[in-house]
C-alpha positions in Angstrom: 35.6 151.8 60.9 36.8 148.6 59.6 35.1 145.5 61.6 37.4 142.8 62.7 35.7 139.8 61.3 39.1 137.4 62.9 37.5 136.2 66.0 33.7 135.6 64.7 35.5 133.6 61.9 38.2 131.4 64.3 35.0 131.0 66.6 32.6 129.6 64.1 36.0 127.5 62.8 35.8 125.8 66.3 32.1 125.7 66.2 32.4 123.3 63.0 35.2 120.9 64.1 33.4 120.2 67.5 31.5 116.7 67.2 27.6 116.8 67.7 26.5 114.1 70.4 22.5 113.2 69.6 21.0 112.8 73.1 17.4 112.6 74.6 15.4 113.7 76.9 16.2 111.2 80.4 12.5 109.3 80.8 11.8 107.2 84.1 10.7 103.8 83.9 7.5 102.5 83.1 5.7 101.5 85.9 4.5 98.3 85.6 2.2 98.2 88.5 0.4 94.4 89.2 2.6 92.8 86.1 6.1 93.3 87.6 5.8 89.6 89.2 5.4 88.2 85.8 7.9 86.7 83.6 4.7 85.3 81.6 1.4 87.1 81.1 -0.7 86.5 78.4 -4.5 87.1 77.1 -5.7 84.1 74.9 -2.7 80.7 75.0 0.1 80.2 76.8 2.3 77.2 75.3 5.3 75.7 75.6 7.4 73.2 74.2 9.3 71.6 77.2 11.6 71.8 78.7 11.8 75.3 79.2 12.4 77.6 82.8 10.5 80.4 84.0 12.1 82.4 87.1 9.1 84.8 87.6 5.4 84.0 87.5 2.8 83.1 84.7 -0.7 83.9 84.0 -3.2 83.9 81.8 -6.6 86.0 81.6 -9.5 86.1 79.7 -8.8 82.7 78.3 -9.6 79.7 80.6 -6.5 77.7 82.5 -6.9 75.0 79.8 -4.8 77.3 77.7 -1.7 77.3 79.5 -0.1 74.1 78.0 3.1 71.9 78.0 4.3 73.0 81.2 5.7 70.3 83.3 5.8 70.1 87.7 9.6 71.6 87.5 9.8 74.3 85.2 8.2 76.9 86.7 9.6 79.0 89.6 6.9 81.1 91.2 3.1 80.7 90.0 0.7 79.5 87.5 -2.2 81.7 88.0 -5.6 81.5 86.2 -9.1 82.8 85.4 -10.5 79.1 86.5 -9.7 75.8 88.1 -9.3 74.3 84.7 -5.4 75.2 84.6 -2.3 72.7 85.4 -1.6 70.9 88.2 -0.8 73.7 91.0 -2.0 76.2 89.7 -4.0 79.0 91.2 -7.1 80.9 90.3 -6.9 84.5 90.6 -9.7 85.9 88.0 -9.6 88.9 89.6 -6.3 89.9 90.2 -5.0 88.6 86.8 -8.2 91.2 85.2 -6.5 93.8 87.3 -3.1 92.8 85.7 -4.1 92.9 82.3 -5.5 96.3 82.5 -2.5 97.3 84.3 -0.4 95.8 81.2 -2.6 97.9 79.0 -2.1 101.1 80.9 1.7 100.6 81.2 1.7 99.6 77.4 -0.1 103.4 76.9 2.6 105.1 79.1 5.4 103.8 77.0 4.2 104.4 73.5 2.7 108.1 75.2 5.9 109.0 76.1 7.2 112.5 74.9 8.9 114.4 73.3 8.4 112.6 70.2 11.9 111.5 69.2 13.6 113.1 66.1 16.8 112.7 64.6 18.9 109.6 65.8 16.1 108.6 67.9 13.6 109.0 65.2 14.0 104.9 63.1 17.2 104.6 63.6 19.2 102.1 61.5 16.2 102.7 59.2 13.9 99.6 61.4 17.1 97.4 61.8 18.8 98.0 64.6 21.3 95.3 64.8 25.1 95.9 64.9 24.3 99.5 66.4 25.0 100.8 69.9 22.2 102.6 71.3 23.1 105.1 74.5 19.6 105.2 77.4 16.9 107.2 75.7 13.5 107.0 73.7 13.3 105.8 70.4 10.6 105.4 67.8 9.8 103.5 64.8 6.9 104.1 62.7 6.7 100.6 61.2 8.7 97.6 62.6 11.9 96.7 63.9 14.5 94.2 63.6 17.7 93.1 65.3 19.4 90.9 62.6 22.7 91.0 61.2 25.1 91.3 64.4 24.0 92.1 67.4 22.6 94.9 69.5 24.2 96.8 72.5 23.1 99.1 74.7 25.4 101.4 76.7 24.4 103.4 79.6 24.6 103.3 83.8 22.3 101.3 86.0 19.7 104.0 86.4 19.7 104.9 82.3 15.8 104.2 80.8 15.8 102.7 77.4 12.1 102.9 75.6 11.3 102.0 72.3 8.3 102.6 70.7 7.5 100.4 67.4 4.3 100.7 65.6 4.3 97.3 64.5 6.4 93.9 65.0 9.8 93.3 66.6 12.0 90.5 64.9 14.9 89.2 66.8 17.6 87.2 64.4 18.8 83.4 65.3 21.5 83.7 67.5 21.1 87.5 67.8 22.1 89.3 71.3 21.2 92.2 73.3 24.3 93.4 75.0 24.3 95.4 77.9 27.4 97.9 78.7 28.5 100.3 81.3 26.5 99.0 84.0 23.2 99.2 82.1 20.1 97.4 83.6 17.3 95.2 81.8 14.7 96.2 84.4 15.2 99.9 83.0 14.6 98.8 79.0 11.0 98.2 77.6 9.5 97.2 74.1 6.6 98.8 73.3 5.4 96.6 70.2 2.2 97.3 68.3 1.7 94.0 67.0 3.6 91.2 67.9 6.9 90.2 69.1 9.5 87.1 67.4 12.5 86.2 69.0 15.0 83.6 67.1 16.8 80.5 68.1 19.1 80.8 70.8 18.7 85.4 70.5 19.7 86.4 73.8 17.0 89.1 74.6 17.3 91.6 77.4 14.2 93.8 78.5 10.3 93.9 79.1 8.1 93.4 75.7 4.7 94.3 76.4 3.1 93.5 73.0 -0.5 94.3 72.1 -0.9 91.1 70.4 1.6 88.1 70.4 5.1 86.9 71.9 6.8 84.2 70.0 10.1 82.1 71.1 12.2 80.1 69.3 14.0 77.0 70.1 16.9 78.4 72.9 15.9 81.8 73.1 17.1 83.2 76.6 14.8 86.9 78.0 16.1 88.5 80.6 12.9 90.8 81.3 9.2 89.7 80.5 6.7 88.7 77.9 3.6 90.2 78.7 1.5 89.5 75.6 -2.2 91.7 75.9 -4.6 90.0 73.6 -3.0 86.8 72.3 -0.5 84.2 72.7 2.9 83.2 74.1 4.6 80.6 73.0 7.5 79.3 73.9 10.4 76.0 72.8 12.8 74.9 75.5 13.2 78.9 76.4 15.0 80.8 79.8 13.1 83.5 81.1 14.6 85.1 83.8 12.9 88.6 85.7 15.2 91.4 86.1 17.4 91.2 89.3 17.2 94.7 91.4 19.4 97.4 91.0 22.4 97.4 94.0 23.7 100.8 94.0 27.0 102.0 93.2 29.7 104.1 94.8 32.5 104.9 93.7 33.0 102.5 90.8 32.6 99.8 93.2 29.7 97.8 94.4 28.4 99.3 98.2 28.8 97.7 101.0 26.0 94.6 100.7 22.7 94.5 102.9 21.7 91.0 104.4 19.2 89.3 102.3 15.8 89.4 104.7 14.5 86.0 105.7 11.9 84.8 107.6 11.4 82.0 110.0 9.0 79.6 109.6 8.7 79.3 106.0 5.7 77.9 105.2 4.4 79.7 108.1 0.2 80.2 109.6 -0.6 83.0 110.8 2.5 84.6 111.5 6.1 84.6 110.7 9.7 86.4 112.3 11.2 88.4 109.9 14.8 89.1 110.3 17.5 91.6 108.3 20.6 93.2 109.0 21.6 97.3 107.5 25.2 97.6 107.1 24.7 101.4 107.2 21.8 104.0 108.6 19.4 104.8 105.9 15.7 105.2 105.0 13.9 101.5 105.4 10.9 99.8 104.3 9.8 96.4 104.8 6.3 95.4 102.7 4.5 92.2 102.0 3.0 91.8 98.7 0.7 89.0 97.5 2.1 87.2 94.5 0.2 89.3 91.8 1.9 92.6 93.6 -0.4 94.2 95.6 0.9 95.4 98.7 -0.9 93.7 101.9 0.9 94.8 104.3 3.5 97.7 105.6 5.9 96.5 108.6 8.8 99.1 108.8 8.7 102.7 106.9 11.5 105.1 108.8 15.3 105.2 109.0 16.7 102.9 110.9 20.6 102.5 112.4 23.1 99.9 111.0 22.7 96.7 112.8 20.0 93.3 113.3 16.4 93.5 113.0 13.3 91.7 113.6 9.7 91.6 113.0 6.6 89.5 113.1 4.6 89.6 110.7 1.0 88.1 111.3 -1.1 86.9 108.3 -4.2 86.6 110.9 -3.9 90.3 111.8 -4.7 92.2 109.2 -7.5 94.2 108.6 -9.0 91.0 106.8 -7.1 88.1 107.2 -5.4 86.9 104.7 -5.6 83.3 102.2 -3.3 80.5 101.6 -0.5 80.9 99.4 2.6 82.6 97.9 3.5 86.6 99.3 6.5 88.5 98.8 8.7 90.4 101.5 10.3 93.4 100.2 12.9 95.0 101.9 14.3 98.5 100.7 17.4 99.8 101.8 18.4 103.2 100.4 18.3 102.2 97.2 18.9 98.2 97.5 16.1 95.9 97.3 15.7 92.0 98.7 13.0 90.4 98.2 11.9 86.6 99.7 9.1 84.8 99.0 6.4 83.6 101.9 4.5 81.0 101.9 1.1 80.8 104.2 -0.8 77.4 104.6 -4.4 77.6 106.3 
């Protein structure tokens, strides 16, 4: 009997004129555990050029305080912290904390470039090393030697929850001028740099993302980072530069922005021992409220349950924990669903 070879033919017709999509594997995002509070970490200098401004805090461990340089009273929003008292006017020292921060930096640093599967095809040095002028959909990506960004500039389209890693063996060079675009609702706190050697951004590049370099982070004149620059061995160094952490994630429903949550705030502020924190839920949902200290270790757990829509309040008290707590800077974190707040404390002794 004579096969009829019609449909297998007309199907494998289809087969050929339908478009192949490259994807990859969905990866979470890399915890950075202690070093999410810092727009500036570093392990040997921290320099700048002023005037630049910091939303976020900067540290620097093993090297002594003396190494953080150029900063003026004004440019920093959140905390110098350092290994000794030898650092800039207000800073604090935190040798401890900032040796826990630094091996966290080297443990999230190991996640990213661990990551699997190991990327092939599109994913695999894309643009041969020079990404620029591409668009790049949420996924993991890796370079066996460096990477640039020069030529035009560099978007990035995905959702809000979409996790962009890249894993680059050694530097990443940012053009003058260059910028990272994010589209579709994509987030900078979801995107991370994994760079083996050190990091360059031009003048005025517009950079979105977390670099966590294992040796240095370098800023031009204007540059503007969205993210953070968490250099493990050597130096930052920044010229009249924006660095701005991350904002949260607000959820969305259908294509619009939720209904928003009341930002928590707390009264008195500076406060010793204790405070009255109060927050309003526009709708019932799971709820925590947690006090951090500045380098993000939790000190405290208030509220963990769902809770109705409507006005709440507690007191938190400094002087009641299992061992009271020291002057300074502490965050309050408030989770709603999936919304975050967060508002700094400050206790004086």
């Amino acid at each position: 009997m004579k096969k009829n070879t019609a449909y297998p033919i007309a199907a494998l017709f289809v087969t050929l004129l339908m478009p192949v999509v490259a994807s990859s594997q969905a990866q979470l995002p890399v915890d950075l555990l202690s070093t999410s509070h810092f727009a500036v970490l570093a392990g040997s200098l921290v320099s700048n050029i002023p005037t630049s401004a910091i939303t976020g805090d900067v540290g620097l461990s093993p090297a002594a305080g003396s190494n953080i340089t150029g900063f003026g009273l004004t440019e920093v929003t959140g905390t110098l912290f350092t290994v000794d008292a030898s650092g800039p006017a207000g800073s604090v020292a935190a040798a401890a904390d900032l040796t826990t921060a630094q091996g966290d930096l080297t443990i999230a640093y190991n996640d990213a470039a661990g990551r699997t599967p190991v990327p092939t095809g599109e994913f695999l040095n894309p643009g041969t090393g020079n990404i620029g002028g591409m668009t790049l959909v949420a996924g993991l990506y890796k370079f066996t030697s460096g990477v640039e960004i020069t030529g035009s500039d560099l978007t990035l389209t995905g959702n809000e929850t979409d996790v962009w890693i890249f894993q680059i063996a050694s530097t990443l060079t940012v053009g003058n001028g260059i910028q990272v675009i994010l589209a579709g609702g994509a987030n900078a706190r979801n995107i991370f740099w994994q760079v083996g050697t050190s990091a360059a951004l031009g003048t005025t590049a517009i950079f979105k993302g977390t670099i966590m370099a294992d040796q240095s982070i370098s800023l031009n004149t204007g540059a503007v980072v969205e993210g953070r620059l968490l250099a493990s061995i050597a130096a930052v160094t920044l010229a009249s530069n924006a660095i701005t952490l991350p904002e949260e994630t607000t959820p969305i429903e259908n294509g619009m922005a939720s209904q928003a949550f009341a930002q928590v705030q707390n009264y008195p502020n500076p406060f010793n021992p204790s405070t009255l924190i109060q927050y309003r839920i526009e709708n019932g949902a799971k709820v925590s409220l947690k006090i951090f200290n500045a380098l993000g270790h939790e000190v405290a757990s208030l509220v963990n349950r769902v809770q109705e829509a409507g006005n709440y309040s507690v007191t938190f008290d400094a002087g009641n924990e299992s061992s009271a707590l020291s002057s300074g800077i502490y965050f309050c974190r408030l989770q709603v669903g999936s919304f975050v707040s967060t508002n700094k404390l400050i206790l004086v002794r």
